[in-house]
N, C-alpha and C positions, 0 to 999 in steps of 0.2 A: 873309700873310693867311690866317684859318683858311678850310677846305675850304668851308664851309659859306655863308659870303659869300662865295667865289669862285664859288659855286655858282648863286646867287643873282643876282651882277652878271653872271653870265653866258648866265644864260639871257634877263636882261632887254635886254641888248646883242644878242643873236641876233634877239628879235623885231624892237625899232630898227630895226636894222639890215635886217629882210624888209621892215619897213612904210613906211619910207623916205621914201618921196613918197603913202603915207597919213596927213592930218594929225589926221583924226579917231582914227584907231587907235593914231597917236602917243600922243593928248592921252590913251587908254585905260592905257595901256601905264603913262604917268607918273605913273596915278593908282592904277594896280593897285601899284607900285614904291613910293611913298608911302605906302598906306592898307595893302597885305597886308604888304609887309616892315617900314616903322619904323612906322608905325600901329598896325596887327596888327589892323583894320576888318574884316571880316567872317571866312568861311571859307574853307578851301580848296573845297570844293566850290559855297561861293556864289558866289565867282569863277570857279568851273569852268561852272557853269547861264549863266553869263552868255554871250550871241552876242556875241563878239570874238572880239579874236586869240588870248587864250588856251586857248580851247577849239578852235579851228579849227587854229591850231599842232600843240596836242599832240594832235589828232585826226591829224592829218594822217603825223605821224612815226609814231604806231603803226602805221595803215593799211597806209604803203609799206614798215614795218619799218625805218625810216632810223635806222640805230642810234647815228649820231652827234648826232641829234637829241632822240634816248632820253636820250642821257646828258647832251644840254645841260638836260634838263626832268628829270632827276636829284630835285633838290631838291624840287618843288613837286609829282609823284608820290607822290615819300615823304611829304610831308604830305597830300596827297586820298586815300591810300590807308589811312592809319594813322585819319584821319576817319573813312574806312568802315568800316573794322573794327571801331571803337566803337558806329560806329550800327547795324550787323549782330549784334550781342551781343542790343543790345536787343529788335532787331527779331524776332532767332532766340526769344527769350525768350517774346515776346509773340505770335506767331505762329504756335509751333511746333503743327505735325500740322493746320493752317491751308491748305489749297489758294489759291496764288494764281494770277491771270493780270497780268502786263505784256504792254503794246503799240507797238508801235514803227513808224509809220510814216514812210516814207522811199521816193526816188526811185532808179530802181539802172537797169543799163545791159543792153539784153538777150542780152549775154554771161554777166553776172554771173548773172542768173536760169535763164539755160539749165545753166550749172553746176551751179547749185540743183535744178535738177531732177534732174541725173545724178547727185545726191548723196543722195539718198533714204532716207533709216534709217541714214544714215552719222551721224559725231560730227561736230557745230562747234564752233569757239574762237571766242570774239569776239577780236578783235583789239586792243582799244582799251578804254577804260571806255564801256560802252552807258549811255544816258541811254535811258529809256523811261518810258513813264505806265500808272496804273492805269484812265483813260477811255479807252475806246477810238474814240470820236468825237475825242479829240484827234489821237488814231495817224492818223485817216483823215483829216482836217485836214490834215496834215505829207505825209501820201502823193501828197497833190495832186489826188485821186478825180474831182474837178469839175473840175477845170483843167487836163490832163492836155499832157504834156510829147510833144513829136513823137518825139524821141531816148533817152525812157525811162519805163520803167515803173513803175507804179506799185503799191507794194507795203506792208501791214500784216504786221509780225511781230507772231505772238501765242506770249508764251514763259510754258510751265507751269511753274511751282515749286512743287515739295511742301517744304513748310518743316519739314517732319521731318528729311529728308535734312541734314548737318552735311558741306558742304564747304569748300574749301579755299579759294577763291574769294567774299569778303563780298560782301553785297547788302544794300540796305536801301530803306525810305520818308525821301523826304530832302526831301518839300516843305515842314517845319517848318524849313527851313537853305537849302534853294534861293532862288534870288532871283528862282524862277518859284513858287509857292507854289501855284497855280490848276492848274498841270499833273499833279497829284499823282503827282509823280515817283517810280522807281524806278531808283535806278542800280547798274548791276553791274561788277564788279568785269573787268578786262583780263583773258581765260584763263579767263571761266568756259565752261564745258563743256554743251552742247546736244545733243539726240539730232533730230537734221533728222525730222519725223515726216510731212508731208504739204506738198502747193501745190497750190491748187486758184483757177482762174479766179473769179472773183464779179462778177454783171453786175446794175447799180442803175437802177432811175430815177431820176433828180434835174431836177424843173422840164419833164416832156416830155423828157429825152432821155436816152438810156441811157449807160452809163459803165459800163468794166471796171477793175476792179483784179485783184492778184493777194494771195490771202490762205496766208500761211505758218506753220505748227504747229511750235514750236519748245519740247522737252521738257525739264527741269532732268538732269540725268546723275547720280546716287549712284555717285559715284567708287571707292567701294568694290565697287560690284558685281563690275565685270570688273580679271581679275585683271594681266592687261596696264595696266591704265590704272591701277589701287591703285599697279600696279608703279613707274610715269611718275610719280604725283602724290608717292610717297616721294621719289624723286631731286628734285621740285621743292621737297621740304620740307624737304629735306636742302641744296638751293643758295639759302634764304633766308639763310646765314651764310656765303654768300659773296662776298664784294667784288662791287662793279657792277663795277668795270671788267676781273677776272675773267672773269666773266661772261659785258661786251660782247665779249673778248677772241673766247672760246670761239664765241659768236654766229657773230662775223666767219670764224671759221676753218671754220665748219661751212655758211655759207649758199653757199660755189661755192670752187673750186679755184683762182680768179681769181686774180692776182697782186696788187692793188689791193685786196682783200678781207684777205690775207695780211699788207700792209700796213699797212692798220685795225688788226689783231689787234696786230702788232709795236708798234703806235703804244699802243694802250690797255697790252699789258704794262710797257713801256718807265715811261708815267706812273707805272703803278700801285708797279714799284719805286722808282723815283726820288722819286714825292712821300710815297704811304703808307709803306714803309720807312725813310722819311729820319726821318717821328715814331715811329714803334715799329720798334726794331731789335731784337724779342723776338715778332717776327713769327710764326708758325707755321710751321714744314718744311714741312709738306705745302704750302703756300700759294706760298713761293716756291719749293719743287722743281718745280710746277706750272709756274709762273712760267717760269723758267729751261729747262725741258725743252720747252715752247712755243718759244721763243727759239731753241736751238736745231735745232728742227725745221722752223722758219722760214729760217732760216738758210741749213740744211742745203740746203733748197729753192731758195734762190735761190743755191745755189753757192759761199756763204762757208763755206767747207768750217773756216776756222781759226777763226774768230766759231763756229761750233756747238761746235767741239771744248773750246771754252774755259767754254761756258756749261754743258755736261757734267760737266767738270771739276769749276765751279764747284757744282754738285748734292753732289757727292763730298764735298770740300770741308764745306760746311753739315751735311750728314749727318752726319760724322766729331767734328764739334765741337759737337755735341749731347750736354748733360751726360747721366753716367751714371744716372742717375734716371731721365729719357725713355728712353734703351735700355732701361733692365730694364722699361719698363713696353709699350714699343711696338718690341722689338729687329726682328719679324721686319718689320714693317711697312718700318720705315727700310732691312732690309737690302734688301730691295725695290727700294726707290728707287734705292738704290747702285748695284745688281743693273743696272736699267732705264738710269742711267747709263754703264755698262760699258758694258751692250752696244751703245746708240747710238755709244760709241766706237770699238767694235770693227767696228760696222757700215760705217765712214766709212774706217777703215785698209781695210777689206777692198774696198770695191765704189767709193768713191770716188779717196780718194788712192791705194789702194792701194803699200803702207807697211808691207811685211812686219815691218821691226821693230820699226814702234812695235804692232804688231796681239801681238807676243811680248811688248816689256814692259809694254804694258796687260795683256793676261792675266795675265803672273805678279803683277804686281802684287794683281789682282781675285782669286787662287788664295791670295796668302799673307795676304788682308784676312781671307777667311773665317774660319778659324781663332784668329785673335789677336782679331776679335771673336767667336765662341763661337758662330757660327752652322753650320748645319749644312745643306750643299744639294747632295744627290748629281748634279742635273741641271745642278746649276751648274756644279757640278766637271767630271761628263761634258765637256758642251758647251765648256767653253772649252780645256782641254784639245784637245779636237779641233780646234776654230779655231787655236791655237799651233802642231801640229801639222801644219796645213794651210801653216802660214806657214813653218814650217822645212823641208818638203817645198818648199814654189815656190823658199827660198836655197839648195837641196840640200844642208840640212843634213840628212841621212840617220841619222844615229843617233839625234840630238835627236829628230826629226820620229817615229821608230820609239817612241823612249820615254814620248811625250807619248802615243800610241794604245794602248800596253800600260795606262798608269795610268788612261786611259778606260773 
């Protein structure tokens, strides 16, 4: 089954499956599956404006960061996201050097707002794709102003966009495709970038009686200003040509040291060679050295000392049987990786298994690659010399062990 209907039935089985014993959100569900997938009836963002389970799903997995949920909503992302982009071309076009305001009212919890406050002139990410309006009588509508919540508060974002600014992150007016058209919607894109500028209490009359909200200043960020953040937004621009499930990998390995987290990770590289590999086995080095080096790092970690050793290997391996074209074009890059191989082997003979011999003949091995590939690395040389060295010294091999520190 291609990727892309597995893609598809699967995320459509996920909600089913949440909504279960909702028959109403069923009957949504099978009409979203009919009309957007063999249909092809409206948009992805006009099913996105819609209050169901589609929006409230994939709200919901951004929010908590559930990155398995990320990738079951994989497919239908990449079509709302590729909409925006088109309708931010034009928008950019038509608007540019245009000051606008969006508004966004919404009920938040008074954790969440106290936070807000300690974050004052700091940067925010939205987390999700924000849905907001150009009326801000609607914002304050949604905030609940008149009705107001015992357990939370009530809050207007108002976000400044200078439409001059050319970020990285699309936005556009989407109430000519929304399936709310009266809201004069404005949606922005997951990761667009906020400078937190003020919260200030606002007390109303309405009807004889008084009512607070809380009103918050939220500024568009020119990502090119600060040179940290230019720095962030190339490496984001640079992993648009990365696999998701790369990606989700990397996520997983980076959000806690957990074991179950580490697991995720193993699970998304695992797919990602077995399914994508299995169609293109003209793959990119870098992609699955990545791959693999992950694996065994993972590995490593949970104590498969012979499973890391092998995916190491395997690095070498890929590397070595890369035609001579890519060497002369990218030699020092791949010896690198080689490099980065080694030493994760040599790291495992020494401090895990510790396995004097094999720590000797991986070394020689990594001393006589350099040369016959035409690479040249003094520190390479140093360095493992002295690890072989170290290893014929612990078998008291005394002359070797002497010889190996002279040619250091």
């Amino acid at each position: 089954m291609p990727q892309t209907s597995y893609a598809k039935m699967e995320m459509i089985e996920e909600c089913r499956q949440y909504y279960q014993n909702d028959p109403i959100e069923l009957k949504k569900i099978d009409k979203f599956a009919n009309e957007y997938y063999q249909s092809k009836l409206h948009t992805a963002i006009w099913w996105y404006t819609q209050d169901s389970f589609l929006y409230r799903r994939l709200n919901d997995a951004c929010r908590t960061q559930d990155i398995d949920l990320i990738y079951t909503f994989r497919n239908f992302i990449s079509d709302l996201l590729l909409e925006l982009q088109k309708l931010h071309s034009k928008f950019y076009d038509d608007m540019f050097g245009i000051p606008i305001k969006a508004y966004r009212g919404q009920l938040i919890s008074s954790n969440e707002l106290n936070q807000l406050r300690k974050n004052i002139g700091k940067l925010y990410s939205t987390n999700t794709f924000l849905s907001t309006t150009g009326d801000v009588n609607t914002a304050n509508w949604f905030a609940n102003i008149w009705n107001p919540h015992p357990n939370f508060e009530s809050v207007v974002f108002e976000y400044s966009i200078d439409t001059s600014i050319k970020t990285q992150r699309p936005y556009a007016s989407i109430g000519h495709v929304s399936s709310k058209p009266r809201e004069q919607e404005i949606l922005l894109c997951m990761g667009t970038i906020f400078q937190l500028e003020s919260i200030e209490q606002i007390k109303v009359d309405h009807q004889n009686n008084e009512y607070t909200y809380w009103y918050i200043k939220m500024k568009l960020v020119d990502e090119n200003d600060d040179i940290h953040l230019a720095s962030a937004m190339k490496k984001f621009e640079q992993s648009q040509n990365t696999p998701v499930l790369i990606l989700l990998a990397d996520l997983s390995r980076k959000r806690s040291p957990v074991s179950s987290d580490n697991c995720k990770a193993e699970q998304y590289i695992r797919l990602y060679l077995d399914e994508v590999l299995r169609i293109n086995d003209e793959m990119d080095y870098k992609s699955r050295s990545w791959a693999y080096a992950n694996l065994a790092s993972i590995c490593k970690a949970k104590g498969d000392y012979a499973a890391s050793i092998e995916y190491s290997e395997t690095i070498i391996k890929i590397c070595l049987a890369l035609p001579l074209s890519l060497w002369n074009k990218e030699e020092d890059e791949i010896m690198l990786t080689i490099r980065s191989a080694y030493d994760s082997l040599l790291s495992i003979y020494q401090y895990q298994t510790i396995d004097y011999d094999s720590i000797i003949k991986t070394g020689q091995q990594f001393l006589e690659l350099l040369p016959r590939q035409g690479f040249s690395c003094l520190d390479c040389i140093t360095d493992t010399l002295n690890i072989i060295g170290d290893a014929h010294k612990k078998l008291f091999h005394w002359s070797e062990a002497l010889d190996c520190y002279k040619k250091a």
